[in-house]
Structures are given as C-alpha cells and as structure tokens.
Backbone of each chain as ProteinMPNN parsed JSONL, in Angstrom:
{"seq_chain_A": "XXXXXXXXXXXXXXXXXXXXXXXXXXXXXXXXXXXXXXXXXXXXXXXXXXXXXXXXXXXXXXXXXXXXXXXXXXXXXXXXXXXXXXXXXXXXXXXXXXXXXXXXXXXXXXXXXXXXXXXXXXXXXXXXXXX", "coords_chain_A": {"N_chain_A": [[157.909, -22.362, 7.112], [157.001, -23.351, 9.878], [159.595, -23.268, 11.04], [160.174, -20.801, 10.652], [159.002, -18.81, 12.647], [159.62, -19.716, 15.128], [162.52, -18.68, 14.922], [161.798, -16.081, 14.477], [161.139, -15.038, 17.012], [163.101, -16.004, 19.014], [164.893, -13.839, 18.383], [164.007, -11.819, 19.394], [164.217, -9.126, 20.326], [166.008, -7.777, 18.028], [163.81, -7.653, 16.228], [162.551, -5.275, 17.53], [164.433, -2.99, 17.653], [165.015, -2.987, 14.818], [162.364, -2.152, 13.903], [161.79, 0.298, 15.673], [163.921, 1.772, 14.237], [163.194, 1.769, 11.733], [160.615, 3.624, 12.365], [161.817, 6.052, 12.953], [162.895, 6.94, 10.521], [161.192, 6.932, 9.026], [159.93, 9.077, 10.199], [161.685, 11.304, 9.552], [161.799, 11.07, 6.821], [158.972, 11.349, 5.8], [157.372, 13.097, 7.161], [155.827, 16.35, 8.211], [156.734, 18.778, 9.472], [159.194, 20.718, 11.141], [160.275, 20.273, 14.08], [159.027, 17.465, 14.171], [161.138, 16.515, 12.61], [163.457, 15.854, 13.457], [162.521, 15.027, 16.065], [162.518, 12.176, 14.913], [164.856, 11.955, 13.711], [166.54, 11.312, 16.527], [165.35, 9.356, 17.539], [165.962, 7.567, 15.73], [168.744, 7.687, 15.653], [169.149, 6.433, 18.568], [167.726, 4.51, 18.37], [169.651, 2.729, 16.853], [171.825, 2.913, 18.989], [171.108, 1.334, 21.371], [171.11, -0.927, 19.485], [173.922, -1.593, 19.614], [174.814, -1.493, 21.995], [173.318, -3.495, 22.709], [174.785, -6.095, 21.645], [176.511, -6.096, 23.657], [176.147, -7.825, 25.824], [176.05, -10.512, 27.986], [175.086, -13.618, 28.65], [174.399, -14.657, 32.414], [176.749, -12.816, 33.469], [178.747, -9.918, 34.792], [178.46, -6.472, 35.699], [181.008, -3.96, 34.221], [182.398, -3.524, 36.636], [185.295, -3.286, 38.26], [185.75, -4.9, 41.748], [187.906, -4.925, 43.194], [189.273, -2.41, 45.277], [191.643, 0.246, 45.179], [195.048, 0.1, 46.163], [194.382, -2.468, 47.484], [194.04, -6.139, 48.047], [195.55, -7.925, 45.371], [193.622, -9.336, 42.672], [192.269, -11.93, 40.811], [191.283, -11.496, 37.962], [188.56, -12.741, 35.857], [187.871, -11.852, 32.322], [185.739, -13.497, 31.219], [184.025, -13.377, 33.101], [182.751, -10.933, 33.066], [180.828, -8.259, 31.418], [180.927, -7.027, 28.098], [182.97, -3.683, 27.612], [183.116, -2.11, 25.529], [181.814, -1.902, 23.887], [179.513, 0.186, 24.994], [181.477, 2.204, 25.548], [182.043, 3.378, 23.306], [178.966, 3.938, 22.623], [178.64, 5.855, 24.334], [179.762, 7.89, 23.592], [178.761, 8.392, 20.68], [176.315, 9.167, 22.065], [176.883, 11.653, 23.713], [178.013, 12.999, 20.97], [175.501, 13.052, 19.813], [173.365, 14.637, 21.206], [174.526, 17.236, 20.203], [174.306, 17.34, 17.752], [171.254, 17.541, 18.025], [171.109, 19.835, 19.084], [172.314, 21.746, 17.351], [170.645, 21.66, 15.065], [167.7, 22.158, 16.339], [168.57, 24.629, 16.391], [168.988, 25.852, 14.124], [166.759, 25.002, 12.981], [164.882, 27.099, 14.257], [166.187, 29.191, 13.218], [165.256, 29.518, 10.546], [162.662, 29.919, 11.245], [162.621, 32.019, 12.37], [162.613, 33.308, 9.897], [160.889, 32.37, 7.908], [158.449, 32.289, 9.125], [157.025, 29.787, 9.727], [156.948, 26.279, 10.693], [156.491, 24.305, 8.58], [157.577, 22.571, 6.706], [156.15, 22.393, 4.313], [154.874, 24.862, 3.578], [157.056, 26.801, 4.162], [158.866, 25.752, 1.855], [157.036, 26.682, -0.199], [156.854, 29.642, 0.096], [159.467, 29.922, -0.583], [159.542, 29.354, -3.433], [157.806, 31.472, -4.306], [159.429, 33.666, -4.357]], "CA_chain_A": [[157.09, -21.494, 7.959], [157.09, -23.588, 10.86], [160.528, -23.165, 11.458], [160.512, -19.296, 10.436], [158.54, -18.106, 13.983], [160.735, -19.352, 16.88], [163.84, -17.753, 14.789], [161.666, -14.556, 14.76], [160.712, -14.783, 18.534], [164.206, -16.247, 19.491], [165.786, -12.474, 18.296], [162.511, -10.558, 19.295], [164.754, -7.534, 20.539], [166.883, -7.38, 17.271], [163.263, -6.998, 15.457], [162.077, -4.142, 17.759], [165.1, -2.422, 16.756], [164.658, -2.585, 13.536], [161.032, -1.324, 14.038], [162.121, 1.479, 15.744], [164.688, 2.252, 13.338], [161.911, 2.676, 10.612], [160.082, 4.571, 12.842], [162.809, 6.949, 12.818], [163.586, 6.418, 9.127], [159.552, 7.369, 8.26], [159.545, 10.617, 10.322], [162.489, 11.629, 8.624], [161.142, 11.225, 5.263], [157.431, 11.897, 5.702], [156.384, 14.228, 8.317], [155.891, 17.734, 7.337], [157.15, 19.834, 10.589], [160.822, 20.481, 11.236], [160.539, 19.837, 15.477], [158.898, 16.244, 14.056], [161.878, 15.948, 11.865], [164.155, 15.728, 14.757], [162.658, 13.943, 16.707], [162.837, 11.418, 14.206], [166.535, 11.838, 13.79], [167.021, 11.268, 17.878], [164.821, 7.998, 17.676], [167.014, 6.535, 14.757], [170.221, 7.115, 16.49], [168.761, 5.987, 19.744], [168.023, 2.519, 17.903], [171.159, 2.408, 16.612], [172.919, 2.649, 20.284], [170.597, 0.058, 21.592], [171.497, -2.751, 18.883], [175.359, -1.792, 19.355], [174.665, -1.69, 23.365], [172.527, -5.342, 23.55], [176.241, -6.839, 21.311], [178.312, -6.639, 24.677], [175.379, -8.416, 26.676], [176.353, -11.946, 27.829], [174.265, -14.266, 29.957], [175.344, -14.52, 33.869], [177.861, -11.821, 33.709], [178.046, -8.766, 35.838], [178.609, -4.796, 35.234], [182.029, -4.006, 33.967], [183.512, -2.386, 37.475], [186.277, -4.308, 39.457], [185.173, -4.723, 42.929], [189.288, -4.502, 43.933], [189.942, -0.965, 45.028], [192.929, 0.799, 44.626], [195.748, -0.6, 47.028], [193.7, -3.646, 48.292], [194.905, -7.603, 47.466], [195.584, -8.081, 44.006], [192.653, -10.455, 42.821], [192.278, -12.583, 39.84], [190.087, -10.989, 37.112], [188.376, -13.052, 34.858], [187.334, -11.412, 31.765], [184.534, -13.75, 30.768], [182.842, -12.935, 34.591], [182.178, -9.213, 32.832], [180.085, -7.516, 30.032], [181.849, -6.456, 27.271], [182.378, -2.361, 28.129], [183.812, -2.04, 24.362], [180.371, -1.23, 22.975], [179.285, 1.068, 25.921], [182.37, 3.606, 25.877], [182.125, 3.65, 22.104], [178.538, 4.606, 22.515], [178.716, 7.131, 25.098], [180.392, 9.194, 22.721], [177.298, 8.483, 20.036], [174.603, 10.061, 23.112], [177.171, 13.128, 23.347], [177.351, 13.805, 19.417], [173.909, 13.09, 19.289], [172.767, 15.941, 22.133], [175.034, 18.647, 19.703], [173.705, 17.377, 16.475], [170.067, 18.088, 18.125], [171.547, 21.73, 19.388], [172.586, 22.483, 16.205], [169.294, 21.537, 14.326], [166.86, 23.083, 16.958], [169.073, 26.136, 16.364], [168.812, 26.201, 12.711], [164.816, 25.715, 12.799], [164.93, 28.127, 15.2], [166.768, 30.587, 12.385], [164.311, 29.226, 9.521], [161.225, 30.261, 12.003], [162.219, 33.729, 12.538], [162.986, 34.569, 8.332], [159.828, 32.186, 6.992], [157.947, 32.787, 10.405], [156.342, 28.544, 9.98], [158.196, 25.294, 10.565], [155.987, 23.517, 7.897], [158.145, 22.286, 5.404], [155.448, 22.678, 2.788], [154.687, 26.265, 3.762], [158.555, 26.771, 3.441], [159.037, 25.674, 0.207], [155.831, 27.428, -1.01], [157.147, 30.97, -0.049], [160.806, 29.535, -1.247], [159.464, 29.623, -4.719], [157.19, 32.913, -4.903], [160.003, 35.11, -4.834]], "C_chain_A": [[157.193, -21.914, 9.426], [158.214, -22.935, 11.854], [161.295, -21.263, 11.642], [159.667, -18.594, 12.264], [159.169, -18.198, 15.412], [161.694, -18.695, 16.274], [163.436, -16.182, 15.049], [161.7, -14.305, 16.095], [161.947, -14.975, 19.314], [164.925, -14.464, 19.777], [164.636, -11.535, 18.469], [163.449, -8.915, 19.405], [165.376, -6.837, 19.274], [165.602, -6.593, 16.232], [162.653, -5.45, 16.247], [162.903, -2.996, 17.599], [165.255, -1.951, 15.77], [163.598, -2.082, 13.824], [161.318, 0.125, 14.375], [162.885, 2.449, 15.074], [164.152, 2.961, 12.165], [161.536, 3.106, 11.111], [160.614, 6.177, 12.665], [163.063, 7.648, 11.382], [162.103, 7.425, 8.512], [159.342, 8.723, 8.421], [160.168, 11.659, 9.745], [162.318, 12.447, 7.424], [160.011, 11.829, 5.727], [157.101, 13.003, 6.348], [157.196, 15.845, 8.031], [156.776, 18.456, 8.295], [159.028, 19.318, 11.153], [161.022, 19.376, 12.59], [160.799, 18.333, 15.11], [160.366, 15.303, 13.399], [163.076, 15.304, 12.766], [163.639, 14.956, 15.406], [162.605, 12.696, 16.276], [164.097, 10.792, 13.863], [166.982, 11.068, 14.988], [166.289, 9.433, 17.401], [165.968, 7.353, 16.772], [168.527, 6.609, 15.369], [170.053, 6.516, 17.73], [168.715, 4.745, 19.459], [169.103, 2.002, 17.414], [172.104, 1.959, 17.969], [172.379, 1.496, 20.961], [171.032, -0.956, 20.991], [173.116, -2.528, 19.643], [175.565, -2.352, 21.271], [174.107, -3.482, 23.326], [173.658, -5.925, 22.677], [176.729, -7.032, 22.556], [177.227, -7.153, 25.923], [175.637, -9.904, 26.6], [175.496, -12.285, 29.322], [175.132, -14.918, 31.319], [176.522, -13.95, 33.917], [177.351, -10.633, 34.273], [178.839, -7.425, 35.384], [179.863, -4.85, 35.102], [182.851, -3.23, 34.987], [184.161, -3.583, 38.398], [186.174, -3.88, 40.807], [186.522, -4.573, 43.713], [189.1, -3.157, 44.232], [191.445, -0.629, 44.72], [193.452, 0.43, 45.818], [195.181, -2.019, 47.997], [194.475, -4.637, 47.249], [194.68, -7.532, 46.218], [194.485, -9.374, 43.577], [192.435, -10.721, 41.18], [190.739, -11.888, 39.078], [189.668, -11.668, 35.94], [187.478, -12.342, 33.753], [185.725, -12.075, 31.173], [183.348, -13.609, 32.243], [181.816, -11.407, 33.872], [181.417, -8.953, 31.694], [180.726, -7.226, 29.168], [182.047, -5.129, 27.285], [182.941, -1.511, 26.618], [182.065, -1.246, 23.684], [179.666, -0.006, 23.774], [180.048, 2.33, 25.821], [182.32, 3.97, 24.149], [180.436, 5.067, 21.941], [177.94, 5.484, 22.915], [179.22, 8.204, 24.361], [179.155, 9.49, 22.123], [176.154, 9.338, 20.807], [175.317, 11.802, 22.49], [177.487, 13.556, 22.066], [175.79, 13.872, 19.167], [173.224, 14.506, 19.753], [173.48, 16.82, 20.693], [174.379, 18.441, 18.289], [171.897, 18.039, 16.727], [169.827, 19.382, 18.297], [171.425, 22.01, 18.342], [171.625, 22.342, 14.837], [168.612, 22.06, 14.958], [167.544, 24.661, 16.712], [168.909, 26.804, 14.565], [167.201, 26.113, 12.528], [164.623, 26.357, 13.578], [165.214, 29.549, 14.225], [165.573, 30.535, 11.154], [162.984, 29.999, 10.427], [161.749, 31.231, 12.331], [162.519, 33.933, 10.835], [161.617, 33.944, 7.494], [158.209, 32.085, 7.987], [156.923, 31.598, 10.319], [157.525, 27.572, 10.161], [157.255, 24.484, 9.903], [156.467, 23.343, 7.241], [157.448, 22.65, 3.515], [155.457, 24.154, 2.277], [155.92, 26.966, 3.048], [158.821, 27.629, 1.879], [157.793, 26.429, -0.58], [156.358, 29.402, -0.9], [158.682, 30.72, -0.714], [160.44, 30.351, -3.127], [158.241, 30.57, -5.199], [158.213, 33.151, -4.991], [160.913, 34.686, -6.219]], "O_chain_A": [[157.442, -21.035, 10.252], [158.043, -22.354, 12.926], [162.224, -20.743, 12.26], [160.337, -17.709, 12.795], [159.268, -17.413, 16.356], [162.056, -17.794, 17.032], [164.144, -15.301, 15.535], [162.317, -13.297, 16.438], [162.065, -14.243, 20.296], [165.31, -13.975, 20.839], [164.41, -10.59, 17.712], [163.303, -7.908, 18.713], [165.389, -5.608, 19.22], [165.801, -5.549, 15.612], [162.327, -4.538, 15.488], [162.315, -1.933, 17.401], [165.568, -0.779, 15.562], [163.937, -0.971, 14.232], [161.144, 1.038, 13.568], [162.709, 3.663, 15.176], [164.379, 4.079, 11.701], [161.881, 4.154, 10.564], [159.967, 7.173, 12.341], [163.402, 8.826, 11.267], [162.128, 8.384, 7.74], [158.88, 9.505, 7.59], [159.616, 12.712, 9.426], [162.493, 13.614, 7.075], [160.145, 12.997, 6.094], [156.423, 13.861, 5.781], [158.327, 16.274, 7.802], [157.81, 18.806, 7.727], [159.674, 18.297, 11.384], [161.541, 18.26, 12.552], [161.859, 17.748, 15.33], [160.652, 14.113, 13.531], [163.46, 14.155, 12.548], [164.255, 13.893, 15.484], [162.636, 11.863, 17.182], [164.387, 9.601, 13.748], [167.773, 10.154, 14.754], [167.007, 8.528, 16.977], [166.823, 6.633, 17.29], [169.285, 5.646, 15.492], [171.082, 5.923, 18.053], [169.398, 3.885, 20.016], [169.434, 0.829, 17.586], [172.867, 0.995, 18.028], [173.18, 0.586, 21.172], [171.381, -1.941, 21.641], [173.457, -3.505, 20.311], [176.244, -3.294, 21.681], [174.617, -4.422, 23.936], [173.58, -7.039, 23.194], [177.387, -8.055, 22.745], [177.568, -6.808, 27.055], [175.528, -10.545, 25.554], [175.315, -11.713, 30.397], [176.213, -15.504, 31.264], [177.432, -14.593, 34.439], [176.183, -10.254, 34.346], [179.853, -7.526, 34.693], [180.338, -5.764, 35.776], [183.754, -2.465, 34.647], [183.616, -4.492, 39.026], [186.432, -2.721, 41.131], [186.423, -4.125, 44.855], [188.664, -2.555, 43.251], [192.212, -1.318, 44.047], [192.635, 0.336, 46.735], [195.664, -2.377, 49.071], [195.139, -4.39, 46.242], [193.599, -7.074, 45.845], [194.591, -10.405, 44.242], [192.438, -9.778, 40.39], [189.586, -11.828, 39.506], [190.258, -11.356, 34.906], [186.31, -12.165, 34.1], [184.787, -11.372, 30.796], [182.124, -13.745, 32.233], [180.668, -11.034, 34.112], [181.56, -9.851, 30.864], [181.787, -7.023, 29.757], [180.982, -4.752, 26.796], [183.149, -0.301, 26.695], [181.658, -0.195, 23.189], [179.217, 0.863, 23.027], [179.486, 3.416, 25.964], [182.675, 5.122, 23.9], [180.435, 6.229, 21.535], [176.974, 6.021, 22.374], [179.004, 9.381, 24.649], [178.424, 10.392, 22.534], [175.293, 10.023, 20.256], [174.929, 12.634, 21.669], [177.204, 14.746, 21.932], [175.131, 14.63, 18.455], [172.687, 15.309, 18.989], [172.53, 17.081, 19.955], [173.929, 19.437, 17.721], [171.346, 18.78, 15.913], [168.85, 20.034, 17.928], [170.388, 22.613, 18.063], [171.898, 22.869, 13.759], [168.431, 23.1, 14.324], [166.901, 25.694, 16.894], [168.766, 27.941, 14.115], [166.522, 27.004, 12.02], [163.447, 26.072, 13.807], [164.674, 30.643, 14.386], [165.014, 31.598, 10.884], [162.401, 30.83, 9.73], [160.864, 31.684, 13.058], [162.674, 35.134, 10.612], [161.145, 34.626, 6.584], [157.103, 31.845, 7.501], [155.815, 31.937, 10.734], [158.704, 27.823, 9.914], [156.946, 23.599, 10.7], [156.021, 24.066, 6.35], [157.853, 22.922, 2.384], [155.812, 24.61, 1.19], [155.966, 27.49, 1.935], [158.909, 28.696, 1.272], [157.958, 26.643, -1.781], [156.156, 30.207, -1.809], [158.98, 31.614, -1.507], [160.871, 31.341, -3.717], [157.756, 30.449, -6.324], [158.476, 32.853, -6.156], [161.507, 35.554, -6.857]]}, "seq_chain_B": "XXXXXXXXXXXXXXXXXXXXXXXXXXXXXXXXXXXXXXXXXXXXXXXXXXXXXXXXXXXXXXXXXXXXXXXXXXXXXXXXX", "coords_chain_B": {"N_chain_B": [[168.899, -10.541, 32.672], [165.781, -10.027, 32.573], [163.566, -11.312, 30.471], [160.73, -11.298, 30.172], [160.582, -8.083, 31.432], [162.373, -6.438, 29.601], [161.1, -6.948, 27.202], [158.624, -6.245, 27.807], [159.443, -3.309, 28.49], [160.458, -2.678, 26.155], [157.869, -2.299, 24.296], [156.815, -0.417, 25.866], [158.576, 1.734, 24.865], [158.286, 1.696, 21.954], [155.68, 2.683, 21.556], [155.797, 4.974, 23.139], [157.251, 6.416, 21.023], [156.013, 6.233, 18.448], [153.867, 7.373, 19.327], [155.001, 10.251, 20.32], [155.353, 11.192, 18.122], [152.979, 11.143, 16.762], [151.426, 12.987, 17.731], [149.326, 15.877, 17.472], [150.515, 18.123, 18.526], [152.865, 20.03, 19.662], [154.626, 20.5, 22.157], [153.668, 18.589, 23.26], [154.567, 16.877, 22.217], [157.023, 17.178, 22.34], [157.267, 16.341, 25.538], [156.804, 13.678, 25.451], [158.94, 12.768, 23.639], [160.582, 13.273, 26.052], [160.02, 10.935, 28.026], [160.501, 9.05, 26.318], [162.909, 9.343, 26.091], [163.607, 8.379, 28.892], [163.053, 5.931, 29.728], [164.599, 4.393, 27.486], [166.871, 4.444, 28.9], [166.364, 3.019, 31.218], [166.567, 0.772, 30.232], [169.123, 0.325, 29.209], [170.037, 0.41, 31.769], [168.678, -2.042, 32.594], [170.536, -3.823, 30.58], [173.064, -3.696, 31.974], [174.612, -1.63, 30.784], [175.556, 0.676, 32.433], [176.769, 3.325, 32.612], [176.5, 4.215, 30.291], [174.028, 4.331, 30.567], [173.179, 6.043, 33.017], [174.155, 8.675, 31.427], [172.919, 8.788, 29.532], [170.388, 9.743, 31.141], [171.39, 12.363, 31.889], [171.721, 13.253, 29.95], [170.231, 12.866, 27.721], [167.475, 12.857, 28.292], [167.63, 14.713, 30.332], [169.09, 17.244, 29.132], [168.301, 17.044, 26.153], [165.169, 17.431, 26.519], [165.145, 19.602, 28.1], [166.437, 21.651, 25.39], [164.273, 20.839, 23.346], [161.986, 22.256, 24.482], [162.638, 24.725, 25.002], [162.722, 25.296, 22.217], [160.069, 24.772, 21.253], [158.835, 26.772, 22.421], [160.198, 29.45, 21.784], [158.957, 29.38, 19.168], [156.685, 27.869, 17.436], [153.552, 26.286, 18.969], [152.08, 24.529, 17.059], [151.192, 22.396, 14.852], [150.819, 20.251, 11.64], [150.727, 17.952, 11.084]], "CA_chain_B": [[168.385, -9.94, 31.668], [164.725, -10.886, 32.669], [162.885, -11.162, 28.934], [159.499, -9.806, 30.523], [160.903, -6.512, 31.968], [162.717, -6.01, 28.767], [159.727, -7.051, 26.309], [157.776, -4.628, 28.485], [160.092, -1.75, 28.435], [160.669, -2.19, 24.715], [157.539, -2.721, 23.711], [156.414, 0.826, 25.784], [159.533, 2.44, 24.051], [157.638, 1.699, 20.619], [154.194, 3.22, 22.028], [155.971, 6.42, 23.329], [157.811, 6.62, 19.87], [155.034, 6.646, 18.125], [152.738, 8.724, 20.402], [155.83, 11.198, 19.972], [155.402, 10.906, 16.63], [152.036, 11.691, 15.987], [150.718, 14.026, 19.089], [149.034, 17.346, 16.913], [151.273, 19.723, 19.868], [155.163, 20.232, 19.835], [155.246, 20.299, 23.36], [153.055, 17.101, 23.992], [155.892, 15.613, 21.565], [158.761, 16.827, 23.206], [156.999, 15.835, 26.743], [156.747, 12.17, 25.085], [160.386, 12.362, 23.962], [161.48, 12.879, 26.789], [159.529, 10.245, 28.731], [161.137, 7.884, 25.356], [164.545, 9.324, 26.622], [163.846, 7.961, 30.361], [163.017, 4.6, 29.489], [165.758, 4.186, 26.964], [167.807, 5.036, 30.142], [165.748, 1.63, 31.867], [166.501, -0.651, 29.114], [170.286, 0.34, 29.613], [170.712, -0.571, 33.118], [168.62, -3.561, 32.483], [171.312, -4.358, 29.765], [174.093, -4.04, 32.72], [175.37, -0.473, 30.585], [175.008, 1.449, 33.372], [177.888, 4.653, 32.332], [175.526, 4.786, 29.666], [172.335, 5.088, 31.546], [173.64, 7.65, 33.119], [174.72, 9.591, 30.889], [171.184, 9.177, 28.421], [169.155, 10.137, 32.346], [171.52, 13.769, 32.123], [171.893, 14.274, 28.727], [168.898, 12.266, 26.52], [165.977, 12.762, 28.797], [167.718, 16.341, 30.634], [169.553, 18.602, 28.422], [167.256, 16.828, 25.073], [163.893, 17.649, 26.74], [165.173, 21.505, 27.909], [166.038, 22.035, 24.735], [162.903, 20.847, 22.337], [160.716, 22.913, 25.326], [163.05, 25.583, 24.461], [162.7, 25.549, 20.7], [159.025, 24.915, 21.01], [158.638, 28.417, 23.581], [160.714, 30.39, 20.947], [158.107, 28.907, 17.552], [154.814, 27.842, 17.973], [153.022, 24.71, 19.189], [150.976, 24.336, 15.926], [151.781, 21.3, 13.726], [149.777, 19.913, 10.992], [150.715, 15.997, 11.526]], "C_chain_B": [[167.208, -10.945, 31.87], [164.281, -10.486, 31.308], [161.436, -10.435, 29.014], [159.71, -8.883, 30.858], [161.222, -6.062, 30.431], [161.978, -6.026, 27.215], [158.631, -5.787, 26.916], [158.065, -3.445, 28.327], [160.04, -1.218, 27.138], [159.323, -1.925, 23.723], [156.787, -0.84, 24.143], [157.588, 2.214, 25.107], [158.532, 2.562, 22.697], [156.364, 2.539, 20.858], [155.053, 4.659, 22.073], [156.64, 7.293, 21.878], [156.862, 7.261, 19.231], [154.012, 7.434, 18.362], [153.917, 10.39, 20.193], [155.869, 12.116, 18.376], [154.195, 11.648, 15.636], [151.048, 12.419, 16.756], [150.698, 15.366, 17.973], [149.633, 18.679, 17.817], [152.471, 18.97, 19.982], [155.06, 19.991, 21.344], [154.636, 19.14, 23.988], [154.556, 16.381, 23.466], [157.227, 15.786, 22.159], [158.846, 16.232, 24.807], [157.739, 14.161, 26.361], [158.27, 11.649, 24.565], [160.771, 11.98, 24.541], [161.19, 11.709, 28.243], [160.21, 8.663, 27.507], [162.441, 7.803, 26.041], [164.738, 8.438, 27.983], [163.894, 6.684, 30.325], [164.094, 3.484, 28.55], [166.662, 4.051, 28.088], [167.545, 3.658, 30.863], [166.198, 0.815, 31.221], [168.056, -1.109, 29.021], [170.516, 0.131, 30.914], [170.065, -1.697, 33.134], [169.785, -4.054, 31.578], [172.518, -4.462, 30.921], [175.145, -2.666, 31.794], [175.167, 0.439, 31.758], [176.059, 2.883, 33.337], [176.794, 5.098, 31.555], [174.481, 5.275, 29.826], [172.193, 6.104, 31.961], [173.683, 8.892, 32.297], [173.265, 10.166, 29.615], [170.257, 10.035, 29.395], [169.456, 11.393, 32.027], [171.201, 13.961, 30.513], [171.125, 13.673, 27.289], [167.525, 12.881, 27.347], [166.277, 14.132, 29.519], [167.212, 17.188, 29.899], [168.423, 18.695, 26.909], [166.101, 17.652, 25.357], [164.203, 19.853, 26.96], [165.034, 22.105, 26.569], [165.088, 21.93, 23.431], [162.087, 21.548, 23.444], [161.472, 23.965, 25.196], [162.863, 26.1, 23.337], [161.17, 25.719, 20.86], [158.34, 26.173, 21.858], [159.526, 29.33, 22.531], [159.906, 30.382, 19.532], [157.319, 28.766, 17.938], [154.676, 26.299, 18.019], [152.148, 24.047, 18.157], [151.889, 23.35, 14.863], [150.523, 20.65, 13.235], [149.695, 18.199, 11.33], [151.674, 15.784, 12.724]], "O_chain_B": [[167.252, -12.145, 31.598], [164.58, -9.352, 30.934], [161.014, -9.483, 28.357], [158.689, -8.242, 30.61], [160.38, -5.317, 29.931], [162.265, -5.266, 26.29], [158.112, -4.783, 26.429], [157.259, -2.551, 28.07], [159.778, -0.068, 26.787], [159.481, -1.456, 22.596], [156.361, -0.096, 23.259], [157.285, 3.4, 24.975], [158.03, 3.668, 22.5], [156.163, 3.23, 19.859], [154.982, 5.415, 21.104], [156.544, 8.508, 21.71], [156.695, 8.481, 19.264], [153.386, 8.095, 17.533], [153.412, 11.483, 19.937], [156.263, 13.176, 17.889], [154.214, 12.271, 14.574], [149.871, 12.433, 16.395], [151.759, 15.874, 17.61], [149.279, 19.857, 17.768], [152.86, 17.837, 20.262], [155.631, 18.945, 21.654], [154.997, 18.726, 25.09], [155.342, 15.65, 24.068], [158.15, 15.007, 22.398], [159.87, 15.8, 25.337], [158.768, 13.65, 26.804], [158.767, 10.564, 24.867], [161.328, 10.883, 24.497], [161.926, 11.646, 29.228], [160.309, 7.505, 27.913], [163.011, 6.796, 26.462], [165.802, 7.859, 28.204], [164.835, 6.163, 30.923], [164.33, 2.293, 28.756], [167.383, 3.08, 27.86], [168.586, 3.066, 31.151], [166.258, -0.25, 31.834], [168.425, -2.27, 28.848], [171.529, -0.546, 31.088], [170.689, -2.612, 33.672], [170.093, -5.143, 32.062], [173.086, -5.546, 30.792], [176.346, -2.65, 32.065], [174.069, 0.983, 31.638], [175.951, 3.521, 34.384], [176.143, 6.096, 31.864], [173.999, 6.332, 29.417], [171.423, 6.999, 31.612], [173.22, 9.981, 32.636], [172.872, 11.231, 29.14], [169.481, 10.868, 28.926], [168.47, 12.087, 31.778], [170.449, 14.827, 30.064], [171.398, 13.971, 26.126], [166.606, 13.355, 26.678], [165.322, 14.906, 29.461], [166.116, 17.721, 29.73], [167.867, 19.722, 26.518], [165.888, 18.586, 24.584], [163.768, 20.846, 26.376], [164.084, 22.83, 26.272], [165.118, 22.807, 22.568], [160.942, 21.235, 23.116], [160.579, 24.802, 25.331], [162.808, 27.327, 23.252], [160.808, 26.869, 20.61], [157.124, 26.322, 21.739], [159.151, 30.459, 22.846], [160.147, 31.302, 18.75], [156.932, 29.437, 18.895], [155.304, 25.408, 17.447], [151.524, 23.029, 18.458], [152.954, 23.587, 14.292], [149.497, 20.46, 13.889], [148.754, 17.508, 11.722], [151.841, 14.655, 13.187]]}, "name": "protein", "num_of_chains": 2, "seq": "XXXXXXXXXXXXXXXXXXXXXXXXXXXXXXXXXXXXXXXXXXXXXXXXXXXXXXXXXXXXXXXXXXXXXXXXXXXXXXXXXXXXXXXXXXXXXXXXXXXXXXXXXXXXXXXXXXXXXXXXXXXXXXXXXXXXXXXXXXXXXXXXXXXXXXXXXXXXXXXXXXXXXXXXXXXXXXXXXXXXXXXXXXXXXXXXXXXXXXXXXXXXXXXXXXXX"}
C-alpha cells in the first residue's frame, strides 16, 4: 500500500485519461438520448488522442519546428533537442476522422428525428416494436 | 510542462465532461462541449503539440460546436438524462 500511492500520483495524467475514457465509455452505454450518445463518442476519442499525444512529450525539449529557414547556414539538428512529432501528425488525422464521424452521426439522428419525431432511445424502440 | 497548469486544466476537462454529460438541455451540452473542445486545445499546446492545437481550436471546438447547435435547432432541446 505504501508503495502503491506515489506510483499512482507519479502517472496522475495517465489515470485522468483513463477516467475520461470511462466517462466516454458510460455515456455510450447508458444514457438514453442520441445527441448524449455522441457526445460520448467525441470524449472517448478525445482521450484517446491525449494519451497517444502526452507519448511524444519529453522533459526540456522544444516544439518540433527548425528555427533554420530555407536557404540560411546549414545548422546541426539534434533530434533529442525536439518532441517527438510522430504521435502529433498521426493524430491530426484522428481530430479530422473524428469531426466526419460526428457529421455523419448528427446526420443520421437528424434522419431518425424526422421518421420517429424523439431522439430517446427508449421512445424509439417502443414505437420500433408496435408496428 | 508545469504539473499545476496541467493538473488544473485536466482536472477542469473532467468537470466540463461531466457537466456535458449530465446538463437536462442539448444546447447547454453542446455549449459545454464545446468549452471541453477549447481546453483540450490548452492541454495541447501545453504538451508542446501545437499543429494539433490548432487544428482541435478550428475543427473540435469550431466546426464540432456549429454542428451539435445545428442538430440541436433542427430536433428539440428536451432530454430526459
């Protein structure tokens, strides 16, 4: 036990991650209303890009842009001076699938709410199985 | 990477989550999104991603927030939880 509380506090960020991840994970599952369902979705990939983002974080290193310009002295670049930008361009992609995956779910409860005219999941499924 | 800015930021990330989460009005929740999206956006230039930051400021906390205040102006603001 002793030894179990600085390891938790050491990686505090890795557990708020995870936290948020279930957060994500709960609204998912549980919560009745489509909008909620979504924004449930967005949070869980959002914690996802965060853990993969705080990987290419190293202590006393600086932003991944070379302060050379273009035709100026050629200057010695050490790679351990920089961030890692490997996890960053990966999950710049992740934001922009994410935005079209949210398009294309607000657009589909968007089609569900004009033919069952609620976004309650329960409601839904309750006129689902009258007819 | 100061540990209080980023204990701070993360810890109101979890608050707005949750407040997102369980606000009885669609458009309080997509407000609170997109006030999640902005700060996400903080936590990345504290990390030294800063392409990324960017890119969450136009298109997590923008184009996101237009359209859930879009969806919720075409359906209704009425949610049970």
């Amino acid at each position: 036990m002793s030894e179990l509380i600085p390891t938790i506090i050491a990686k505090y960020n890795y557990w708020i991650y995870i936290t948020l991840m279930m957060i994500g994970l709960y609204a998912m599952i549980a919560k009745n209303n489509l909008v909620k369902k979504i924004v449930g979705m967005n949070i869980f990939q959002t914690a996802i890009i965060l853990f993969y983002v705080s990987i290419g974080v190293k202590k006393g290193a600086t932003i991944p842009i070379s302060t050379g310009g273009h035709g100026a002295a050629h200057e010695v670049v050490h790679a351990a001076d920089y961030l890692n930008p490997l996890p960053h361009v990966l999950m710049l992609t992740a934001i922009v699938v994410g935005v079209a995956t949210l398009g294309v779910a607000l657009a589909l409860a968007l089609r569900i709410y004009s033919r069952y005219n609620t976004l309650e999941e329960d409601e839904i499924l309750a006129q689902i199985r009258k007819k | 990477m100061f540990w209080q800015i980023d204990l701070a930021i993360l810890t109101l990330v979890v608050v707005t989550a949750v407040g997102s989460l369980m606000v009885k009005d669609l458009l309080g929740a997509a407000i609170l999104f997109g006030a999640y999206s902005f700060l996400m956006c903080l936590l990345w230039s504290i990390m030294g991603a800063v392409d990324v930051a960017f890119t969450e400021a136009s298109v997590g906390a923008g184009v996101s927030s237009v359209f859930f205040v879009a969806a919720v102006f075409r359906t209704s603001r009425r949610t049970k939880d």
